[in-house]
N, C-alpha and C positions, 0 to 999 in steps of 0.2 A: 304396840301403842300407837306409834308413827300410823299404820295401816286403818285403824279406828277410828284416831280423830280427824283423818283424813277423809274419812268414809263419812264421816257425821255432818262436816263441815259442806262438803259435796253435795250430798242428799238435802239437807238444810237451805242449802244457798239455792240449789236448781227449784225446791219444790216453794221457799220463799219469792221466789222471783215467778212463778206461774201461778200462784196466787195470789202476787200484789197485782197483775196485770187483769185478774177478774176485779180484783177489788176497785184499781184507779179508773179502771171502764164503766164501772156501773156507779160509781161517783158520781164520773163526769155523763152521765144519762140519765141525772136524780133519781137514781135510786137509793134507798138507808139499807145501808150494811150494819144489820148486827152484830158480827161475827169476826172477827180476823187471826183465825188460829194456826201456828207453825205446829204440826205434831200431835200427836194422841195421845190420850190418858191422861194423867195427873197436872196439872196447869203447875208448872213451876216460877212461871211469870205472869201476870195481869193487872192490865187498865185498863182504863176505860177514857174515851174523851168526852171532855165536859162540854162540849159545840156539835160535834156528831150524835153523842149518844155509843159509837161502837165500841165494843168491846173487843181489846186484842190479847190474847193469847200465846205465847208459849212453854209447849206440851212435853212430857217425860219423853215421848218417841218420835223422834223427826224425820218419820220414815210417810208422813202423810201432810196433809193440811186441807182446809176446807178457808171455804167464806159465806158465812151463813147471812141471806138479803130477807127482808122483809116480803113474804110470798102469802098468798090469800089461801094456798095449796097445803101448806104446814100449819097455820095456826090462824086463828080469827083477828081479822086487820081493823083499825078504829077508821070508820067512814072516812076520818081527816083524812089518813093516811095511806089512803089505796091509792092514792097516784105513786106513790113513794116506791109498791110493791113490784117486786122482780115481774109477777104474771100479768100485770096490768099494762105492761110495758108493750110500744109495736115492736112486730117479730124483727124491720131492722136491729135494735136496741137491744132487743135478747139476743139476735144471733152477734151482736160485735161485743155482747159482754162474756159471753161463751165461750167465744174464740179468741179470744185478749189472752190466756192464762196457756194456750200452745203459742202463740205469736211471740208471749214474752220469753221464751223457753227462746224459742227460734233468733230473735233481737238480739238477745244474753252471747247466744254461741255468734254470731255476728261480729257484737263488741269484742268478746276472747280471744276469737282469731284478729280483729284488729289489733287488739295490744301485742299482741305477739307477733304479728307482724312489723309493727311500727319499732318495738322494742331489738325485733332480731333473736335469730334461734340459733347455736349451734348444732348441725347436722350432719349425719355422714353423708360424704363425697358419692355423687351417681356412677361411680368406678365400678365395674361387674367384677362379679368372682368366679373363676371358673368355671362353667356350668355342671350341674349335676351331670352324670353317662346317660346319654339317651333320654334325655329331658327336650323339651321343645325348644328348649334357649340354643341347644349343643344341636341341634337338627336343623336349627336356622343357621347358622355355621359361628355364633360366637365362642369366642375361646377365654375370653378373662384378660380381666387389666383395661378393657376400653372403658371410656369416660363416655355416659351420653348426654348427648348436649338436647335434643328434642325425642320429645314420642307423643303419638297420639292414637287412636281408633281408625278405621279404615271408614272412613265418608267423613272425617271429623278434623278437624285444622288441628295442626299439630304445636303443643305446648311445649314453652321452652322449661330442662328439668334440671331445677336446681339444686336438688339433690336427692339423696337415694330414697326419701321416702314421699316426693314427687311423683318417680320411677315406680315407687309400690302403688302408689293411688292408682296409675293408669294403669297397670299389670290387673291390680282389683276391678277396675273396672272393666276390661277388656273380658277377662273370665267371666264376671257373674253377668256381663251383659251378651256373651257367647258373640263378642267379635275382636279380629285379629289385631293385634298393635304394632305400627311401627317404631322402628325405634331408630335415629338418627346419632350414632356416636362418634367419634373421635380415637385413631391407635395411634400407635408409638409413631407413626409417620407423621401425625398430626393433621391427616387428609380424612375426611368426614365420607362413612358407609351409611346407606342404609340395611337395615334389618328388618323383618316380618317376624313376628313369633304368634305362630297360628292358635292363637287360644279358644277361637270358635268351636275346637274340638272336647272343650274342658267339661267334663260332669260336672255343675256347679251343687250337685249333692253332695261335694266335695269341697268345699268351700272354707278347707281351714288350713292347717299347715301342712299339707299334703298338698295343697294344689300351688302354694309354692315350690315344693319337691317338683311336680311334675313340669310347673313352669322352668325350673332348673337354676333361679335363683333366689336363694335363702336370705343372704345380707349381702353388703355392700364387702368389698376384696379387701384382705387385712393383710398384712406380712405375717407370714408362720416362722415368726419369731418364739419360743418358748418364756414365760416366764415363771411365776413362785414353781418351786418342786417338792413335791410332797417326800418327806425322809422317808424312807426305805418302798419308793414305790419304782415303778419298774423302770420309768426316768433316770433314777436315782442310780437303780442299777448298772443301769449301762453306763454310768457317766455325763449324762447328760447336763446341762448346766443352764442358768436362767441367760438369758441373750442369746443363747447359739439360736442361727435361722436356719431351719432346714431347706434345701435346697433339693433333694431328690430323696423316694423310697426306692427301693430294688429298681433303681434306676432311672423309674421312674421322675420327672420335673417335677417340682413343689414350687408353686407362686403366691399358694394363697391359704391364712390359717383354717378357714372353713374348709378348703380342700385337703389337708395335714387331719384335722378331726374327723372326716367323715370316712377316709382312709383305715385311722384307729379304731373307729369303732366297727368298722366293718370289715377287720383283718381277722375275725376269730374264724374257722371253718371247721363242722365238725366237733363244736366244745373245745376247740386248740388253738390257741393264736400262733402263730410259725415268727419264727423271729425275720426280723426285718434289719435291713442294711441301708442305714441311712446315712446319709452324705450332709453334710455341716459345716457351717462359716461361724468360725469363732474369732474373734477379736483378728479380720483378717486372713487368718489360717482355715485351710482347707481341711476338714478331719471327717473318717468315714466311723463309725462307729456300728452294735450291732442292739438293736433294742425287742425285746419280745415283751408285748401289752398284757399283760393282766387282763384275766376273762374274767368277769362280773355278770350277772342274771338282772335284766333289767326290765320291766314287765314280760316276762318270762320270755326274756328274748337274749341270747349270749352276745354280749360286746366286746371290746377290747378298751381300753384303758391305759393309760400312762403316768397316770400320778402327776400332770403337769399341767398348766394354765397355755394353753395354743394360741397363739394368735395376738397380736397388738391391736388396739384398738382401729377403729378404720380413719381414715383420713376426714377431717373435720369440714366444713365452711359456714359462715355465715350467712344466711339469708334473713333477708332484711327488707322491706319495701318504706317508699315513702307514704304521706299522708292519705293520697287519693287512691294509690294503686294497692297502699297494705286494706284499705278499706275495701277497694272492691275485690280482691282477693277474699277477703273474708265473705264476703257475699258471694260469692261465685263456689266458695267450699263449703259454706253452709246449704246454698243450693244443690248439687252434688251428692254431698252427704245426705241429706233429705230423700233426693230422687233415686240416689243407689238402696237407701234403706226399704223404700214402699216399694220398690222392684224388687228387694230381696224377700220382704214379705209375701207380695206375691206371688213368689217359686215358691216360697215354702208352702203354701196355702195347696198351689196345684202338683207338690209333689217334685217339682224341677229342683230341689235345694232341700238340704236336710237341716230338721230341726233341732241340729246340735247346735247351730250356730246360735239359739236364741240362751242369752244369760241372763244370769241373777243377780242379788244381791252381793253371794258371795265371789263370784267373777268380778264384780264392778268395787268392792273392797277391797279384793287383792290390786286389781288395777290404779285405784287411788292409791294404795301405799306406795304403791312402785313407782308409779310419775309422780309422788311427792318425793321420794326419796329423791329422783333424779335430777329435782330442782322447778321453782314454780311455774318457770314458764312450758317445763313437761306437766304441769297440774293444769296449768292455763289451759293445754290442747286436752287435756283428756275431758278439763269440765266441759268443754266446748262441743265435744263429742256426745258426750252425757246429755246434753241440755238438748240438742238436736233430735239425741233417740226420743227424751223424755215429750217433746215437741211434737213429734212424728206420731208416738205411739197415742198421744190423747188426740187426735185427729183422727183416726182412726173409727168408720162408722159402727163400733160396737156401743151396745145401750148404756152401758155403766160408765163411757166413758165422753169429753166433751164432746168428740168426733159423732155419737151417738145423737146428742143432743143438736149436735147443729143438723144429723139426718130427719132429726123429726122436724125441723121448722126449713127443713128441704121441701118436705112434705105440703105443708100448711102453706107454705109459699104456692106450692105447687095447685094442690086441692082446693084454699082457701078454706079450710078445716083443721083444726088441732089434731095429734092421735089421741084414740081414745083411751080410757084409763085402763080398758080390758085388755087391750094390747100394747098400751105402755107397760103393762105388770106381766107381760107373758116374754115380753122385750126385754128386760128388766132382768127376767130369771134368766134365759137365756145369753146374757150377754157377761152376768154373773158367773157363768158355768164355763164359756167359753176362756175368761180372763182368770178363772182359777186353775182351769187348763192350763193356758199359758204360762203359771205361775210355777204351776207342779212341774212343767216341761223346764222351765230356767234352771228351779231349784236340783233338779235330776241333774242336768248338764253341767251346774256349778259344782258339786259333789263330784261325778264324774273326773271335769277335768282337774280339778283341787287335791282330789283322795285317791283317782283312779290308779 
């Protein structure tokens, strides 16, 4: 239920807020708006204003909305009233009433990130986790536990990182833009290295949690502390108990719960997991104990298993900005996130980047459940995210969409000529077909990763 109304309320808010910004633009450029609908289908709410004339609307499905203006193109206009109409309008005026309803999209994720900036996030700590074996983290020479204090792109000033998912933004970026990142950290000595992690080599057709694997950091370093233990699972077996922290497997070092998990899952050889000799600090006490994981089939693949919760959460901080600087931070990661997405578009277009990465409705439901669950200001960053795709994607010069419409009055700008109707409606089909593409490709991907 949580995952739904979170879904409704998201879709709702973003797709309200991109068409009030058509609507207050072509207001203030007198034009009469008919129309002001949240939603398709069945009108569950409606008025009307007794000084405008418009009629606003909300609809059974709030998975859409429109703003229907008075146009001479739709229906026969009273002489009075042709100034009034959307077509009668100079092409500045149409094209800033066009593009008001992406801008508002874009402003919204602006303000989100402000308030959550201004308000403060708890976040986990830029502390690395052991690298993955043979990952590009482990081949730059990091070994886990360093704090990094800055990273950046190689020709690019380098960003102070305030925490691990700082650290994710420039790793993402680094990969999908195919150049190398430094990274500036802090060890146990407390004397600051730097690092290069060569990511210019990364397939960005790869572009999902695998090219974290290959980068060789998953999440930020947790203590491989054990906690809940499932009754009679192979933890249970051996004796193992909630708080003990493991310290070594067959002798090997254990520093980190991501490192203790991927260990276990990757102990089975053969269909057989071999048992394992592991080393334990329990209340103080040094204890060796002898544990064998349980084999599981897991998209037909054999793992190992323990019946136990690995890992402590990671170390927390708060980040926080003041007035001016949570503001232009918001602006600077709206911009960002904007410019990373139309370059990611662009690979996918030419083939550089796969099109798994594009999702649907039902990816972006499960995602609202989940940053609602985790608390509003994880709702806050995901609308923000949301508002920026939804911003981005109607910019976008396909015909069906406003991106479309501001390319024809590119045009007329350009030619001093409208398009013409024969190739608005060839424009039209084709732009339909492409965005139902797009649609079949999300909803593939969403099933996929949801069911696969």
């Amino acid at each position: 239920m949580l995952t739904f109304i979170a879904f409704v309320v998201a879709i709702a808010l973003l797709i309200a807020v991109h068409e009030f910004g058509h609507y207050r633009v072509a207001v203030a450029c007198g034009v009469k708006v008919l129309r002001f609908s949240i939603g398709f289908g069945k009108p569950l709410l409606r008025w009307q204003s007794k000084t405008s004339g418009t009629e606003y609307v909300l609809a059974l499905f709030p998975l859409g909305g429109f703003v229907k203006m008075l146009d001479e193109r739709e229906a026969p206009v009273a002489p009075a009233e042709r100034h009034l109409a959307f077509n009668t309008q100079s092409l500045g005026r149409r094209t800033a009433i066009v593009a008001a309803g992406p801008l508002a999209n874009l402003l919204l994720a602006v303000l989100l990130y402000s308030v959550v900036n201004w308000t403060g996030v708890q976040l986990p700590a830029a502390v690395l986790a052991p690298p993955v074996a043979d990952s590009i983290a482990s081949q730059a020479g990091l070994v886990g536990g360093e704090r990094v204090l800055r990273a950046g792109l190689e020709g690019e000033a380098d960003y102070e990182v305030r925490s691990f998912e700082d650290l994710r933004w420039q790793l993402t970026r680094g990969a999908l833009e195919g150049q190398d990142v430094r990274l500036w950290v802090q060890g146990d000595a407390s004397t600051e290295r730097e690092f290069l992690l060569k990511l210019s080599g990364i397939d960005t057709r790869d572009a999902d949690a695998r090219m974290f694997q290959k980068i060789g950091q998953i999440g930020p370093m947790t203590r491989p502390v054990l906690g809940d233990i499932l009754p009679d699972s192979a933890a249970a077996q051996a004796g193992l108990l909630m708080g003990d922290e493991v310290t070594q497997v067959d002798g090997k070092p254990i520093v980190d719960g991501q490192q203790l998990r991927l260990m276990i899952r990757q102990s089975v050889v053969d269909q057989v997991a071999p048992t394992q000799l592991w080393a334990i600090l329990r209340a103080g006490r040094r204890l060796q104990l002898k544990v064998t994981p349980q084999v599981v089939i897991e998209q037909d693949r054999a793992i190992g298993r323990i019946g136990a919760y690995v890992g402590t959460p990671p170390e927390q901080v708060l980040v926080r900005y003041g007035a001016f600087d949570g503001s232009w931070q918001a602006l600077v990661k709206t911009w960002d996130v904007s410019t990373l997405t139309l370059k990611m578009m662009g690979k996918m277009l030419i083939g550089e980047a796969s099109v798994k990465n594009i999702s649907g409705p039902l990816t972006i439901a499960d995602y609202a459940g989940k940053s609602a669950g985790l608390g509003l200001t994880q709702y806050l960053i995901f609308l923000a995210l949301i508002s920026v795709s939804l911003g981005v994607l109607n910019l976008l010069p396909l015909p069906v969409l406003d991106g479309g419409h501001l390319m024809y009055y590119l045009w007329e700008g350009v030619t001093g000529r409208p398009v013409s109707d024969a190739w608005m409606e060839r424009l039209q089909q084709g732009g339909v077909a492409i965005l139902v593409l797009m649609m079949s490709i999300a909803l593939f991907n969403d099933i996929s990763r949801l069911f696969g």
